[in-house]
VEXTOR-750827 format. One record per residue (C-alpha): x, y, z; residue in three letters; residue number from 1. Coordinates in Angstrom, 3 decimals, padded with zeros to 6 digits, m for minus. Example, Ala and Ser with C-alpha at 12.3 -4.5 7.8 and 13.67 -1.06 7.14 Angstrom:
# VEXTOR-750827
{pt {012.300 m004.500 007.800} ALA 1}
{pt {013.670 m001.060 007.140} SER 2}
***
This chain:
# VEXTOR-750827
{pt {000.000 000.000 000.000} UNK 1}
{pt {001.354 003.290 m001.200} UNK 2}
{pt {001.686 006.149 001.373} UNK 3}
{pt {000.074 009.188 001.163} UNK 4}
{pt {002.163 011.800 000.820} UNK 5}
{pt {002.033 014.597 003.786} UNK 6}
{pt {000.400 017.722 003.808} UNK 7}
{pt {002.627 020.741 003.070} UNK 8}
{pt {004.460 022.623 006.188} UNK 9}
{pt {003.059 026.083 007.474} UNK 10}
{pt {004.225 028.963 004.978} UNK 11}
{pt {005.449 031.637 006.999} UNK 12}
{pt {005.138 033.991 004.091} UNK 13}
{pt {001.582 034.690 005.248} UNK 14}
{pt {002.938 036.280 008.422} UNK 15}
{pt {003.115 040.126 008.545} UNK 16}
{pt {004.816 042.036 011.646} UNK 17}
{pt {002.062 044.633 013.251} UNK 18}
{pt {004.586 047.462 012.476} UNK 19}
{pt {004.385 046.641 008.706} UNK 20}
{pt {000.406 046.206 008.490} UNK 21}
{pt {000.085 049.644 010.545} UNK 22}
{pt {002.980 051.133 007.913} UNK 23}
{pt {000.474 050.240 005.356} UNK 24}
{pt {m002.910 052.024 006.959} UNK 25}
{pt {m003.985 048.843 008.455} UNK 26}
{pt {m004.866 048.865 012.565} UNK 27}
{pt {m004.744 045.065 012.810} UNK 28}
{pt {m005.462 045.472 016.383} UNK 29}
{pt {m008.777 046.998 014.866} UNK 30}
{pt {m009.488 044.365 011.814} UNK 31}
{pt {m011.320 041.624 012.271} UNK 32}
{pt {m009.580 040.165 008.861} UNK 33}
{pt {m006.236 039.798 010.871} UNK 34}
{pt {m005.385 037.673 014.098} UNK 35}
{pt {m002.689 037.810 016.492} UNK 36}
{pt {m000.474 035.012 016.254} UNK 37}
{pt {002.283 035.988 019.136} UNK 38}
{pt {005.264 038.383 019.062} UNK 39}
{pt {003.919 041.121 017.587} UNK 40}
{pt {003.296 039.168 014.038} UNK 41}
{pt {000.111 038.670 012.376} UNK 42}
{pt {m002.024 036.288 009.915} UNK 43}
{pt {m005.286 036.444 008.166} UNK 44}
{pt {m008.058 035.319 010.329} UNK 45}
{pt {m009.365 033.258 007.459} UNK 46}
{pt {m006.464 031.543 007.415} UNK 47}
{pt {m005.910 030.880 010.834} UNK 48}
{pt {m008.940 029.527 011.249} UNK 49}
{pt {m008.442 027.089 008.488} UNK 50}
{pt {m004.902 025.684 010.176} UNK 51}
{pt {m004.820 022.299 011.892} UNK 52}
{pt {m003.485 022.549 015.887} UNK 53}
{pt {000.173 021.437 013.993} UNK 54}
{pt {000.009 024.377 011.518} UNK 55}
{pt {m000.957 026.874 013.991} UNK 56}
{pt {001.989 025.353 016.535} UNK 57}
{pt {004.355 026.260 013.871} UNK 58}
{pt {002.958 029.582 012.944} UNK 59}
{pt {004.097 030.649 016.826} UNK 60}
{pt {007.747 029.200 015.856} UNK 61}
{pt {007.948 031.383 012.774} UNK 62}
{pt {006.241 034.260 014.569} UNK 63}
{pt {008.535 033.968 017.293} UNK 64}
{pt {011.833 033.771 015.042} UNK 65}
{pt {010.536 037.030 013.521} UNK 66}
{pt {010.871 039.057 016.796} UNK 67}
{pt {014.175 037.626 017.914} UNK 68}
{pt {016.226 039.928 019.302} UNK 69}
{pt {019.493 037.821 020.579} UNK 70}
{pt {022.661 037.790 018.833} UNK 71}
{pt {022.598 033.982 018.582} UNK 72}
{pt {020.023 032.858 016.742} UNK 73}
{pt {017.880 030.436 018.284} UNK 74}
{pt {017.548 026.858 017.405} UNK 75}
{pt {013.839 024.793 018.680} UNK 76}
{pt {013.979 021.751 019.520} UNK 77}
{pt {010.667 019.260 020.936} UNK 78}
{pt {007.197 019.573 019.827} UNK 79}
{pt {008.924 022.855 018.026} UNK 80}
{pt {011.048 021.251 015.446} UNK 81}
{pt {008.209 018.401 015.163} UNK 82}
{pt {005.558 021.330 014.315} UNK 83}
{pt {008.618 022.547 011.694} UNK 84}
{pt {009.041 019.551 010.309} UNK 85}
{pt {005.210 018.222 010.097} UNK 86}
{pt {005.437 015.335 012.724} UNK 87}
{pt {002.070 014.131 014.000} UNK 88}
{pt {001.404 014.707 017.936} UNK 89}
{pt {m001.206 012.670 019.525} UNK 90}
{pt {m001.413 015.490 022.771} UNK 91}
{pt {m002.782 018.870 022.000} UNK 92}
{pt {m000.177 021.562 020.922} UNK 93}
{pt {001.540 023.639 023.673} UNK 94}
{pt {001.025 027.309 023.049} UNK 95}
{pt {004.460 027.952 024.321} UNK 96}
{pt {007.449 027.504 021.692} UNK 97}
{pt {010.720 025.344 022.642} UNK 98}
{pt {013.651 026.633 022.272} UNK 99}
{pt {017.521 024.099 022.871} UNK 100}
{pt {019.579 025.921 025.097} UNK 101}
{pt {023.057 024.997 027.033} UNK 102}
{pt {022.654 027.083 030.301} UNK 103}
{pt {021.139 025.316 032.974} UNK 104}
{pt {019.961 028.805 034.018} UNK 105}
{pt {018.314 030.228 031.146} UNK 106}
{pt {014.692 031.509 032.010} UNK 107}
{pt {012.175 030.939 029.596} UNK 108}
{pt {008.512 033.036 029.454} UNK 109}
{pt {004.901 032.720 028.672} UNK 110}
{pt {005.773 032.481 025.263} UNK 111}
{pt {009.054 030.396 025.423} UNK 112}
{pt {010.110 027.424 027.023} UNK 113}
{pt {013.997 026.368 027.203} UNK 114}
{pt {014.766 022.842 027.176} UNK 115}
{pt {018.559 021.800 028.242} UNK 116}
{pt {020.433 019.534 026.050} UNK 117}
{pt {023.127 018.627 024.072} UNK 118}
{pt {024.110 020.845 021.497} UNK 119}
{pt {022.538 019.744 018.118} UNK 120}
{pt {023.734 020.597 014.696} UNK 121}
{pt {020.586 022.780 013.668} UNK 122}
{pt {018.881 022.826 010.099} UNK 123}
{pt {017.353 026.043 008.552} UNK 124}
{pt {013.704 025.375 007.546} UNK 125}
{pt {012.527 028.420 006.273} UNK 126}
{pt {014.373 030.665 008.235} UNK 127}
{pt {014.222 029.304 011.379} UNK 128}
{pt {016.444 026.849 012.841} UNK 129}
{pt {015.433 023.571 014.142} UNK 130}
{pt {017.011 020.170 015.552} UNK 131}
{pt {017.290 017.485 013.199} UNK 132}
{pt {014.164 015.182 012.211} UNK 133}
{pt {016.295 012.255 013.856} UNK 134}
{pt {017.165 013.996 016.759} UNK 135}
{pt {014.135 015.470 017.403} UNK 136}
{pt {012.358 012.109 017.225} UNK 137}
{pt {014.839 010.520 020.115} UNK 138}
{pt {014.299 014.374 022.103} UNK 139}
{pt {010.170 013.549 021.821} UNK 140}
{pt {011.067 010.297 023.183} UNK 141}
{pt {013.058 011.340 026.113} UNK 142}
{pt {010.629 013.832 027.185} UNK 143}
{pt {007.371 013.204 026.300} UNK 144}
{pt {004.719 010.036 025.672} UNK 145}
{pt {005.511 006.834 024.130} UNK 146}
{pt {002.659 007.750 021.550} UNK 147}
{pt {003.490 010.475 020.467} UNK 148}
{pt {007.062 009.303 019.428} UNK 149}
{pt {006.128 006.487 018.358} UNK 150}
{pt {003.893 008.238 015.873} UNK 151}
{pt {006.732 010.850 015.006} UNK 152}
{pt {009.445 007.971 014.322} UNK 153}
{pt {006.731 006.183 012.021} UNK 154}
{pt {005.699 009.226 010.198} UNK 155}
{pt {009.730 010.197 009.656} UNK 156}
{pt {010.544 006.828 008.345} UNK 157}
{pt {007.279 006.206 006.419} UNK 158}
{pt {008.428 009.557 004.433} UNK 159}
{pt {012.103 009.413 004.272} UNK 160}
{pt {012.546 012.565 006.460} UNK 161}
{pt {015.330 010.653 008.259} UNK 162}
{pt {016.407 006.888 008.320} UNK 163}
{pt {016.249 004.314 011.199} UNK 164}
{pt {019.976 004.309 011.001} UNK 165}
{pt {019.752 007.941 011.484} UNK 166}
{pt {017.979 007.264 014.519} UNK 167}
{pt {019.625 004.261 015.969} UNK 168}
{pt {023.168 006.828 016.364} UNK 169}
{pt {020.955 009.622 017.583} UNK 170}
{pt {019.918 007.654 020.348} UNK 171}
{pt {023.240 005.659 020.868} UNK 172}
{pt {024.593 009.323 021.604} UNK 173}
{pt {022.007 010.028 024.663} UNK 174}
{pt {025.062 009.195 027.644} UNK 175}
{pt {023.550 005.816 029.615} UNK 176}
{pt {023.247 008.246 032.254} UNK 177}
{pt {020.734 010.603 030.699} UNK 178}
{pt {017.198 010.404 031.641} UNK 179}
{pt {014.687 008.923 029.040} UNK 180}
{pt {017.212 006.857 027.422} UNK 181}
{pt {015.494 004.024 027.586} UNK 182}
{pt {012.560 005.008 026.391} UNK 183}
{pt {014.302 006.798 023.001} UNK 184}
{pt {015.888 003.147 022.679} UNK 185}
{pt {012.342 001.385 023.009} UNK 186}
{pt {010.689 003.740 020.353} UNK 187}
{pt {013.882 003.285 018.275} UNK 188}
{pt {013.012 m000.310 018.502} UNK 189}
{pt {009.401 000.041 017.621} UNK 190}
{pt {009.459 002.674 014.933} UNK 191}
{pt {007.977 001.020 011.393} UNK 192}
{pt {007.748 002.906 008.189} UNK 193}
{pt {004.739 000.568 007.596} UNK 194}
{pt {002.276 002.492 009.731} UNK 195}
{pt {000.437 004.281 007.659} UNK 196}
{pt {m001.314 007.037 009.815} UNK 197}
{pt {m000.853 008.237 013.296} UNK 198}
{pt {m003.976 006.744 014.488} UNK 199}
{pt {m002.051 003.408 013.698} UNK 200}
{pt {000.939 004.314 015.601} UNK 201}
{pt {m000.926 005.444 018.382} UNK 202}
{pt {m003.254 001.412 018.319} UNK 203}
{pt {000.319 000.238 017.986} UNK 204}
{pt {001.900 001.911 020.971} UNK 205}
{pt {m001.101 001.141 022.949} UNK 206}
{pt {m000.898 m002.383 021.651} UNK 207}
{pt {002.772 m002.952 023.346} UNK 208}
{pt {001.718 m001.214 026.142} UNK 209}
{pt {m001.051 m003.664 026.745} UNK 210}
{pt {001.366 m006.745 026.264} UNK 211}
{pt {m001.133 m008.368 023.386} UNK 212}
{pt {000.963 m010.497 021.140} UNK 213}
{pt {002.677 m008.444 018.346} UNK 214}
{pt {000.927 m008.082 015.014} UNK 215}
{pt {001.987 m008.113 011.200} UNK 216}
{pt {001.256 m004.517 009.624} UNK 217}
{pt {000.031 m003.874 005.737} UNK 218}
{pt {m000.252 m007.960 005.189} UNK 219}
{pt {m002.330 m008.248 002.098} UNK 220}
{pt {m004.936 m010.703 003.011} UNK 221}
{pt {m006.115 m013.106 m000.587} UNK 222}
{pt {m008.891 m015.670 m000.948} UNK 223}
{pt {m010.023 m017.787 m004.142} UNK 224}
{pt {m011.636 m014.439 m005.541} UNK 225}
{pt {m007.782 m013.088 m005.430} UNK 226}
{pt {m007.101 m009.719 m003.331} UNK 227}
{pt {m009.128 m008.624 m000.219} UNK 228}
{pt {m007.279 m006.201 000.814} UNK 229}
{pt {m004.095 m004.658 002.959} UNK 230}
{pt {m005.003 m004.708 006.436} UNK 231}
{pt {m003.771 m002.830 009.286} UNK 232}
{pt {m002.768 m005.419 011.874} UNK 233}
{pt {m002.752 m009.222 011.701} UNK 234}
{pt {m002.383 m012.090 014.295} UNK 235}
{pt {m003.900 m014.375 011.842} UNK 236}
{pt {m006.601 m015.699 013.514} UNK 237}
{pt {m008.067 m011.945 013.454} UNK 238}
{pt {m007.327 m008.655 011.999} UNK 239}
{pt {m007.329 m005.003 013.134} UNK 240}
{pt {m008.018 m001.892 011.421} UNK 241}
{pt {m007.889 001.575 012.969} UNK 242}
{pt {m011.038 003.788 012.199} UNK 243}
{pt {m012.912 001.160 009.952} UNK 244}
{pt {m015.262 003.907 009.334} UNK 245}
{pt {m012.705 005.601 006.846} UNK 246}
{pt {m013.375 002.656 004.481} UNK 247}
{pt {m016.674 004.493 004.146} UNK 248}
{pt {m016.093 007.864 003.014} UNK 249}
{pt {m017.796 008.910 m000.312} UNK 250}
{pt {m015.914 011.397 m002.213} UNK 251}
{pt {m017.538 014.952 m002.071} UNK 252}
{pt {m020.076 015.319 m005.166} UNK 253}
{pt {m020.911 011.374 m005.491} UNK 254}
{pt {m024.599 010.868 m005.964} UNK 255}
{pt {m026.557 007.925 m003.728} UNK 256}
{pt {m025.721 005.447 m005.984} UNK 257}
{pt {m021.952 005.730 m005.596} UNK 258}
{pt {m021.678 006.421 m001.842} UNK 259}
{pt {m023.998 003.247 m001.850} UNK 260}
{pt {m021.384 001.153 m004.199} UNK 261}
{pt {m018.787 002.557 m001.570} UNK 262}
{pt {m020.556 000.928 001.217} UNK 263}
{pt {m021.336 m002.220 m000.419} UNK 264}
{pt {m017.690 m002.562 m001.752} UNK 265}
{pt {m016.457 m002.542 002.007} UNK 266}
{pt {m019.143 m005.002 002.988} UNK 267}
{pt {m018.057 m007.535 000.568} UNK 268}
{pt {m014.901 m006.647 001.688} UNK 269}
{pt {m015.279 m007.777 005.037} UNK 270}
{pt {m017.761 m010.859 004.531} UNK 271}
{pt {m014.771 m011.440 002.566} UNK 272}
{pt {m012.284 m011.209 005.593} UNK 273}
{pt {m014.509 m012.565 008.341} UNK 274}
{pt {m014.554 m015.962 006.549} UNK 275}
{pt {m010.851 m016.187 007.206} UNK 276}
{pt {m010.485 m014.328 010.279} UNK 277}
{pt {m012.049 m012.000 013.363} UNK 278}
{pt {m012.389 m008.568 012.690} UNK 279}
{pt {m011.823 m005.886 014.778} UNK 280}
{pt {m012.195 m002.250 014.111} UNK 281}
{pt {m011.826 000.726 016.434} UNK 282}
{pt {m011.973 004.404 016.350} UNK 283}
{pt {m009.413 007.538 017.945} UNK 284}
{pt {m011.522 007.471 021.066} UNK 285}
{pt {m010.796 003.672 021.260} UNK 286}
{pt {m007.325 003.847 020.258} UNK 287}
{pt {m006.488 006.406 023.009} UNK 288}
{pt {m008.589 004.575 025.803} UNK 289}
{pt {m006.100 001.795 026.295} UNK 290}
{pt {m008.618 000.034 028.400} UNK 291}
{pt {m011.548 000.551 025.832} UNK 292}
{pt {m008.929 m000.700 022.701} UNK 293}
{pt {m008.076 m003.545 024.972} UNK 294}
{pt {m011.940 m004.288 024.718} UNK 295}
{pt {m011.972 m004.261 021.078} UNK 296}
{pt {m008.814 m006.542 020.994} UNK 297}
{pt {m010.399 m009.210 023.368} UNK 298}
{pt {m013.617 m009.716 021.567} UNK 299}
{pt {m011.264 m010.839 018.897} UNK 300}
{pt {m009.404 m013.305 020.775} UNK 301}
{pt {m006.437 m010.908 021.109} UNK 302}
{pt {m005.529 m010.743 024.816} UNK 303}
{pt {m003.074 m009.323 027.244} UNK 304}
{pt {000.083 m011.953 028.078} UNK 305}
{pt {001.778 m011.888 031.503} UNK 306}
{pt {005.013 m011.043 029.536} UNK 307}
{pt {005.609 m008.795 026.738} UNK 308}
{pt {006.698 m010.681 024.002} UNK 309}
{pt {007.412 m007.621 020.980} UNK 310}
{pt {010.880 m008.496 020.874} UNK 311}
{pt {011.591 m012.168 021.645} UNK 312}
{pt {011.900 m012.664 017.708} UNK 313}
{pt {013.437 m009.660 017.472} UNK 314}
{pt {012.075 m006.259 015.811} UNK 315}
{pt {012.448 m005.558 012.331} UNK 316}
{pt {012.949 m002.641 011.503} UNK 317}
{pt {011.844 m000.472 008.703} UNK 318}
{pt {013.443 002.384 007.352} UNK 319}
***
């Protein structure tokens, strides 16, 4: 199964400073048509309003890059660089921006949040610079949730933004010391370029988390008829697929009759599956409830062990 390619990154062209609007005769202050983004810069409402939660994250980066006033530029690191770079978060966006620094004492503000750490060797993205996609994958994972890395390492692999070997030496260069390494070396471990969407990262996280037995991802599933389909997780005695109800979706404009072939297709579809295996589909509010997805799993014979058992055959590891 091919992967969709990501959307396109914020374009910080859009952003105008409140001294250049007001140069111009506009009060932005005054216009409905503008909103305030943070640090003095500004964007059209319209399309503000239109931005997803990532998109609007990394309109504060580029807003806040606009304003700086230190000698040495800044480099962001955390949910920062992952806003940059388009890496899916399962957690809402902070409203505060991230910013590496080397000084255990530097203060941060309302606006910006310092995060010690090594020095990184920063990449310009549009003017701003920003920790590597590698090493801000094994920064997420040192800091933050095991889903949301997870879902950042399988997004930057699934596109080529960085490679798992890329990521193995980022997180062989935490110090054994450092806190969070082992959880940068676990998502290391369970990054795949075969999820396809960060809904399926997140099931799969959750999945390890819950100690069920490890599934096969994108296994193309066949009968006499030829191809069923590609489906999201297989034990083999039953299959998994995150948010069954995108199977569904009519294209906008398709008369009664097509969004009715759509539905039928997918039934057939799954008469075609269930004759070979349990099927078990689940939604984001299921995927996020462990207990709840745990629920779904069981009433397809897919149950909690006393033991993990993810890497007794060893992981393999896309990239």
């Amino acid at each position: 199964m091919s992967s969709p390619s990501p959307p396109p990154p914020f374009d910080p062209g859009a952003l105008r400073l409140g001294c250049d609007l007001r140069r111009s005769g506009v009060e932005p202050c005054r216009d409905p048509a503008w909103h305030h983004v943070s640090h003095g810069a500004w964007l059209p409402a319209q399309q503000w309003a239109e931005l997803s939660p990532e998109r609007r994250h990394a309109a504060l980066v580029y807003a806040s890059g606009l304003r700086q006033r230190s000698r040495s530029p800044r480099t962001y690191a955390l949910t920062s660089a992952a806003a940059i770079w388009g890496l899916p978060r399962i957690e809402a966006w902070p409203e505060p921006v991230t910013v590496l620094v080397a000084d255990p004492a530097a203060r941060g503000s309302r606006l910006v949040r310092p995060h010690l750490g090594a020095p990184a060797e920063a990449v310009d993205v549009e003017g701003v610079r920003v920790t590597s996609v590698a090493r801000t994958v094994a920064d997420l994972a040192r800091t933050g949730s095991l889903v949301t890395a997870v879902a950042a390492a399988d997004h930057a692999l699934r596109h080529r933004m960085c490679s798992a070997d890329e990521l193995a030496a980022e997180v062989a260069a935490i110090p054994r010391s450092s806190p969070g390494r082992r959880m940068a070396a676990l998502v290391r471990d369970l990054a795949d370029a075969r999820s396809m969407s960060p809904g399926e990262s997140l099931s799969r996280a959750q999945m390890y988390l819950l100690n069920v037995p490890r599934p096969e991802l994108q296994r193309s599933r066949r009968d006499a008829l030829g191809l069923i389909g590609v489906v999201d997780f297989d034990w083999g005695s039953a299959v998994g697929e995150f948010d069954g109800q995108v199977k569904y979706r009519v294209q906008p404009g398709a008369d009664p009759q097509e969004a009715g072939e759509v539905v039928w297709r997918e039934k057939k579809r799954e008469d075609r599956l269930r004759r070979q295996a349990e099927v078990g589909r689940w939604v984001w509010a299921e995927a996020r409830d462990r207990n709840a997805l745990a629920t779904v799993l069981a009433g397809i014979g897919i149950r909690s062990l006393p033991r993990n058992t993810w890497f007794d055959l060893g992981a393999r590891r896309a990239g």
